[in-house]
C-alpha positions as CSV (number, residue, x, y, z in Angstrom):
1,X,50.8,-106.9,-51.8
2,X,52.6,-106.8,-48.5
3,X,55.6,-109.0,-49.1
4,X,58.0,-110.2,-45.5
5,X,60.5,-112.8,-44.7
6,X,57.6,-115.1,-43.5
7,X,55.2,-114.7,-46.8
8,X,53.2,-112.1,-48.1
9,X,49.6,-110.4,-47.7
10,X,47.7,-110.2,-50.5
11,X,44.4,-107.8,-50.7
12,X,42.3,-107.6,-53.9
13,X,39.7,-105.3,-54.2
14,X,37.0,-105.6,-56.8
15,X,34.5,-102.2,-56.9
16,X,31.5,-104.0,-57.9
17,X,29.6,-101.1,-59.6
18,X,31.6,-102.4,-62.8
19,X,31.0,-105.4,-62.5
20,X,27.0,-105.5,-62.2
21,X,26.5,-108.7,-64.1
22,X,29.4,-110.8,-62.6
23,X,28.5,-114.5,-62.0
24,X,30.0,-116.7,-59.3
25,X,32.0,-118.6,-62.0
26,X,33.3,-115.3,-63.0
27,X,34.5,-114.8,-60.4
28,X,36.0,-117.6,-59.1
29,X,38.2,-117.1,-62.4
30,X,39.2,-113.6,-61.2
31,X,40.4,-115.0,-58.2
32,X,42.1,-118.3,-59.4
33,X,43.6,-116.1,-62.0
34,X,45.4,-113.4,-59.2
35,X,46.3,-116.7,-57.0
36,X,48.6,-117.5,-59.7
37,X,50.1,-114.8,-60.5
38,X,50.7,-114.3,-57.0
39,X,52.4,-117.9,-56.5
40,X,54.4,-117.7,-59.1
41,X,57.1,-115.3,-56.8
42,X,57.5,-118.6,-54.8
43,X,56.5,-117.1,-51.5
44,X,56.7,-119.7,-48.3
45,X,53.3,-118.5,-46.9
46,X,50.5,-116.7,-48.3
47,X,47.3,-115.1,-47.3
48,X,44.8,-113.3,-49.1
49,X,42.0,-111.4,-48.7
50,X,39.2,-109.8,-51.1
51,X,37.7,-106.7,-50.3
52,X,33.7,-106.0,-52.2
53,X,33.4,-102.5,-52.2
54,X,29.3,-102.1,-53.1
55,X,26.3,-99.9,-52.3
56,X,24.1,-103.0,-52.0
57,X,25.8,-105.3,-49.8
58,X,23.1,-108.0,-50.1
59,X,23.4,-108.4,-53.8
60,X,27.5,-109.7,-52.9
61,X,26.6,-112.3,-50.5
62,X,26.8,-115.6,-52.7
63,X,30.2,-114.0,-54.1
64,X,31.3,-114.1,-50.2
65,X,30.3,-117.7,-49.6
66,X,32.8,-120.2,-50.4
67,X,35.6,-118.1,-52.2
68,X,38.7,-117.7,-49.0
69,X,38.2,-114.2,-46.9
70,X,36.1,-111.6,-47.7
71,X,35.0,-108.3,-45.8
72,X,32.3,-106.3,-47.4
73,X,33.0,-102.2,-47.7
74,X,29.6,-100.6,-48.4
75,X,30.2,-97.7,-49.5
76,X,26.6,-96.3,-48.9
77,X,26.5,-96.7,-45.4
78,X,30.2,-96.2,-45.3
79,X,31.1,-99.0,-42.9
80,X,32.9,-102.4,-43.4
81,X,31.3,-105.3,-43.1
82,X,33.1,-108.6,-41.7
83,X,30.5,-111.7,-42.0
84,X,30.4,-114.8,-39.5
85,X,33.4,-116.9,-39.9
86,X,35.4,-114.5,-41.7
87,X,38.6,-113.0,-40.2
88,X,38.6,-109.5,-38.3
89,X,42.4,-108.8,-38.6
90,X,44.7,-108.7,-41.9
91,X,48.1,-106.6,-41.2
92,X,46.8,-103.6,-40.8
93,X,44.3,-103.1,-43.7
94,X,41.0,-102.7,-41.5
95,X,42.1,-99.6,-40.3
96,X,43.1,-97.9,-43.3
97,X,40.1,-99.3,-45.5
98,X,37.6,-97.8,-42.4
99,X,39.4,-94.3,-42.7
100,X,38.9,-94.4,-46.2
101,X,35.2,-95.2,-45.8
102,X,34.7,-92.8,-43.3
103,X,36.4,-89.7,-45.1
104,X,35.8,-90.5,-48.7
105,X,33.4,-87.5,-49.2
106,X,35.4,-85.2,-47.5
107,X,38.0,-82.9,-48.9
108,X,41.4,-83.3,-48.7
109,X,41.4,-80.2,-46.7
110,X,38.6,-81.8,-44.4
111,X,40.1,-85.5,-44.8
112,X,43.2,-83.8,-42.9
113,X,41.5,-82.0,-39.9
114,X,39.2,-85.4,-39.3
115,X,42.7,-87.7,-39.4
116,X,43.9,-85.2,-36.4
117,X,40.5,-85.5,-34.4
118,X,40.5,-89.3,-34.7
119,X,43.9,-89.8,-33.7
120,X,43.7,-88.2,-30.5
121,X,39.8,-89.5,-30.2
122,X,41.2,-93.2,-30.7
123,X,43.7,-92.9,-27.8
124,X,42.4,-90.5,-25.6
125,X,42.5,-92.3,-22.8
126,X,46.5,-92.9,-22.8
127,X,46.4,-89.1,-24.0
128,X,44.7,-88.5,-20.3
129,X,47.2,-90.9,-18.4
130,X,50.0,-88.9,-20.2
131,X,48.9,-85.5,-18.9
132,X,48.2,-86.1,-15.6
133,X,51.7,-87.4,-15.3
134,X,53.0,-84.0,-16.7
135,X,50.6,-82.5,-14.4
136,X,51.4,-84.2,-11.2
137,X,55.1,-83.4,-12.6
138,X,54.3,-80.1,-12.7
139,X,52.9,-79.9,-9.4
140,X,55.8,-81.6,-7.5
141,X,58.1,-79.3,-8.7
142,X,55.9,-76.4,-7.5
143,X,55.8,-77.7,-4.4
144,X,59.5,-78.8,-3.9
145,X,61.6,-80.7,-6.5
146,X,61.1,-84.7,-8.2
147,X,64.7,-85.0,-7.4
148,X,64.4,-84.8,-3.6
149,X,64.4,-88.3,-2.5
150,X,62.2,-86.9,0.7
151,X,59.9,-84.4,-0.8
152,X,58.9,-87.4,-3.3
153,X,58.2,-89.8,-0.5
154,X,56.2,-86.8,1.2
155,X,54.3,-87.2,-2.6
156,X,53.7,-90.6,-2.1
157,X,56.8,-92.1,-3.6
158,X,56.8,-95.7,-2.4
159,X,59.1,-96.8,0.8
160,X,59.9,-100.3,1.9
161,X,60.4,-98.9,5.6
162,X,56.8,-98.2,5.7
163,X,55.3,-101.6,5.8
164,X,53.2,-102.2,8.5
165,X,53.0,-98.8,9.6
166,X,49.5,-97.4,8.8
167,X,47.9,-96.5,5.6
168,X,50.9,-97.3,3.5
169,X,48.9,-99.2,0.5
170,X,48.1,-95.8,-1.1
171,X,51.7,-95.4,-2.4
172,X,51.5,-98.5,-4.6
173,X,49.2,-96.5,-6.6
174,X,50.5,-92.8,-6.4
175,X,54.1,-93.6,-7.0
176,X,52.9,-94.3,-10.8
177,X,52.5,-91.0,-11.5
178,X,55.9,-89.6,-10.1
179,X,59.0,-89.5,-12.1
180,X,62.8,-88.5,-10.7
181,X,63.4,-85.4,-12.7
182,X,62.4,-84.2,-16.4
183,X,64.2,-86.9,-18.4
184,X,62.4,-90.1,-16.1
185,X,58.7,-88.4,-17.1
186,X,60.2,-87.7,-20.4
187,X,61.5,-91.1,-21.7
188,X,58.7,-92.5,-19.7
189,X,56.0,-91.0,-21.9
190,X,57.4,-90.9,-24.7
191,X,57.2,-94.7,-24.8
192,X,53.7,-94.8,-23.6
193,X,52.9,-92.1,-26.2
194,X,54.1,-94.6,-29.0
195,X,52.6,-97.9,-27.8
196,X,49.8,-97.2,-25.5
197,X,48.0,-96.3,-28.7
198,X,48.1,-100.1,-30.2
199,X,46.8,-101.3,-26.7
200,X,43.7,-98.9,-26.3
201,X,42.3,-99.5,-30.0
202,X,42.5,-102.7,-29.3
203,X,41.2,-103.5,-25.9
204,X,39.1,-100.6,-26.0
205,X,39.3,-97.5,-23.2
206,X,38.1,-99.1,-19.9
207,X,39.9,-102.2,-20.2
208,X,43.1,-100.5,-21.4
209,X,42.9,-98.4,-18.1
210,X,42.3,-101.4,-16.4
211,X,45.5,-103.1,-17.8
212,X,47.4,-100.0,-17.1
213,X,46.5,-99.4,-13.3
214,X,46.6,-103.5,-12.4
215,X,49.5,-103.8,-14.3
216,X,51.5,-100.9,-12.7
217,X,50.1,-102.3,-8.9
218,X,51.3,-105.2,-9.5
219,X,54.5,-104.5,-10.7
220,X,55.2,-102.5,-7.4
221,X,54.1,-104.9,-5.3
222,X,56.6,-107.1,-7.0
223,X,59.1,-104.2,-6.9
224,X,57.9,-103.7,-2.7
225,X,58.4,-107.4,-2.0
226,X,61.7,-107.2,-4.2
227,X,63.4,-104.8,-2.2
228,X,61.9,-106.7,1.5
229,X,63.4,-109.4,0.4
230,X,66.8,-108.2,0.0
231,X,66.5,-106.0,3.0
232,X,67.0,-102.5,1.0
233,X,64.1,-101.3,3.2
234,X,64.8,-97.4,2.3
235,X,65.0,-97.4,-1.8
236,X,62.6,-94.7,-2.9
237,X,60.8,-95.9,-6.0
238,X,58.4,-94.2,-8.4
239,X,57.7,-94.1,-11.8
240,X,55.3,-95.4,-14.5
241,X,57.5,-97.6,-15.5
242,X,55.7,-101.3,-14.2
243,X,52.6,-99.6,-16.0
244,X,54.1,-98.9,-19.3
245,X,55.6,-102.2,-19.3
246,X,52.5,-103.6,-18.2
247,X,51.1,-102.2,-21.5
248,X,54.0,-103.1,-23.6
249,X,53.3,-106.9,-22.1
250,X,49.4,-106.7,-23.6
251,X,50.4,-105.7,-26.7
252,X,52.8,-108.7,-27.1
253,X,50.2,-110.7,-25.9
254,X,47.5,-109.5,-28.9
255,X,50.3,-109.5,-31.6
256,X,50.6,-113.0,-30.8
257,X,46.8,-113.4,-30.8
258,X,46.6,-111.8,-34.2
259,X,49.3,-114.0,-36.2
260,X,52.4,-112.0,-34.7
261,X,51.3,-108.2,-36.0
262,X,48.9,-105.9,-34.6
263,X,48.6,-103.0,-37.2
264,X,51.9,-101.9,-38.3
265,X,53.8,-103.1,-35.3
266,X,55.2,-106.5,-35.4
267,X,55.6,-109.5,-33.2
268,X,59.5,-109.4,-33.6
269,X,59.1,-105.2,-33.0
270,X,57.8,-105.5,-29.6
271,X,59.7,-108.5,-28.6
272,X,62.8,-106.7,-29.5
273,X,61.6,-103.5,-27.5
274,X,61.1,-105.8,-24.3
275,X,64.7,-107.6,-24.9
276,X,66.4,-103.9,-25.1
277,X,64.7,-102.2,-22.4
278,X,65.4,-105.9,-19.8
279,X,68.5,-105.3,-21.0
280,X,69.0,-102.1,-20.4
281,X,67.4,-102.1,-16.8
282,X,69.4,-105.3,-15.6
283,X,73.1,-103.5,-16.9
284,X,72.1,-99.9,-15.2
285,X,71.8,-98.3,-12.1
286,X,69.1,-97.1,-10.4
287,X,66.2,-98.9,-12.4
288,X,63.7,-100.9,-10.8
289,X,63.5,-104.1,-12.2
290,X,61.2,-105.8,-10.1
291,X,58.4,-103.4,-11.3
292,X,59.3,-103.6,-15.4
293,X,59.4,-107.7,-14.6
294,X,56.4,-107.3,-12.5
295,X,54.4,-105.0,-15.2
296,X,55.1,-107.1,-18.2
297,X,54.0,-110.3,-16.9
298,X,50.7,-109.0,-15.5
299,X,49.6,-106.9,-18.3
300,X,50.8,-110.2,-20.5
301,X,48.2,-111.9,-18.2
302,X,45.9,-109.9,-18.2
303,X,45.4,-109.2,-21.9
304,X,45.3,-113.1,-22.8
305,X,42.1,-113.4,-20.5
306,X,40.3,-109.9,-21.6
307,X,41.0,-109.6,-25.1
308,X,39.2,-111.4,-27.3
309,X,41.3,-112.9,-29.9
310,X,39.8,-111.5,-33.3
311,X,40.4,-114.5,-35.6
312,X,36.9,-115.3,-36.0
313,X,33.5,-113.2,-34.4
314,X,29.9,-112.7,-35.8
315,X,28.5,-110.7,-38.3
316,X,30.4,-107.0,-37.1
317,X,29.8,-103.8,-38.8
């Protein structure tokens, strides 16, 4: 039982090997019988969901049919199976009961080393946009310093004064990959180390790169345009900044898709990230606005027309 202020999620898992000669009837009485007990702590909203755990997934089916949401962990094949019309998403339990499936004849030893591989394997694609910011970093300090406003523009930090003279474009895309000093790079990815991970196990690697380079265009264009429009035609800018927010904007837009909690982050989590870090860029210095406003609304966009809300799919194993 996960208990919150809006209700409670309620899992029951039933390993079936002890129950060999369990009837439908008998089983609807199991589950009317945990209902109540449940309902009795007078919670506003609740939603439950069975888990089968079986080597012979066929022999469960009619149990499935007709008893609220079910998923299916075979534990021969180790995989979990979700059937048509049953939901894909419940808190954060499909993660943890597909580790468990996948490491469940390992030893705790093994169990351990596996849990490291995945973890990098599941995000390695943020992992990759993180270190070739800290290489680029790297290399601009080599070749100068990231806190010389004109060594960075010589980088391809982005420069209103340069519209409409040549091949400027470029710099809407390289000046996402340069920072002003070790504590911009720093709190920059940090914050893309902690949520970039939600967006690419959810969107999958290609479309989470996707999100992250459109979104980071487009909030520099915003920022460009920003700064044109208010005549500050020699502000440097760079940073990953309209990216990162870009990604913080798709993972609002999936929590809301998956009734307001993706995993172990919630709805009111990354709302309250956005309000603090608006807030924190409209009362400073220095911070480009434009591209965090920019970012978030684009990657908001462009998660609620590429992901593929997860209520209800086919047959998935």
């Amino acid at each position: 039982i996960q208990a919150r202020e809006t209700g409670a999620y309620v899992i029951t898992v039933l390993d079936c090997k002890h129950f060999k000669d369990l009837t439908v009837g008998n089983y609807e009485q199991i589950l009317r019988g945990i209902r109540s007990s449940i309902y009795q702590y007078d919670f506003q909203n609740v939603k439950f969901l069975n888990v089968l755990c079986t080597e012979e997934p066929d022999t469960v089916k009619e149990l499935v049919a007709g008893f609220g949401e079910h998923w299916v962990a075979d534990l021969k094949e180790q995989k979990l199976l979700i059937y048509e019309d049953q939901i894909l998403t419940f808190s954060n339990a499909r993660e943890v009961i597909e580790e468990a499936l996948l490491y469940q004849d390992l030893s705790d030893e093994e169990q351990k080393k596996q849990q490291k591989r995945s973890f990098f394997r599941e995000s390695i694609c943020n992992w990759f946009i993180i270190a070739i910011n800290i290489l680029i970093f790297i290399l601009v300090e080599l070749s100068g310093s990231s806190e010389d406003v004109g060594h960075m523009v010589e980088c391809g930090a982005m420069l209103p004064s340069e519209v409409g003279h040549g091949f400027w474009q470029y710099r809407l895309f390289t000046c996402m990959f340069l920072h002003f000093g070790i504590e911009h790079l720093l709190n920059n990815m940090l914050v893309l180390a902690i949520i970039g991970k939600y967006l690419e196990r959810h969107v999958g690697k290609g479309t989470y790169l996707f999100i992250y380079v459109v979104a980071g265009l487009v909030g520099n264009i915003v920022s460009l345009y920003s700064n044109i429009y208010q005549y500050t035609f020699n502000v440097v800018s760079a940073g990953a900044s309209g990216a990162i927010f870009g990604v913080i904007g798709a993972v609002l837009c999936i929590a809301i898709k998956n009734y307001g909690r993706i995993e172990d982050l919630s709805l009111s989590q990354v709302v309250f990230m956005i309000v603090l870090s608006v807030y924190t860029g409209v009362t400073s210095q220095g911070v480009d606005n434009g591209a965090h406003i920019g970012g978030l609304i684009a990657g908001f966009v462009l998660a609620a027309v590429l992901y593929k809300s997860t209520d209800k799919e086919e047959v998935v194993s």
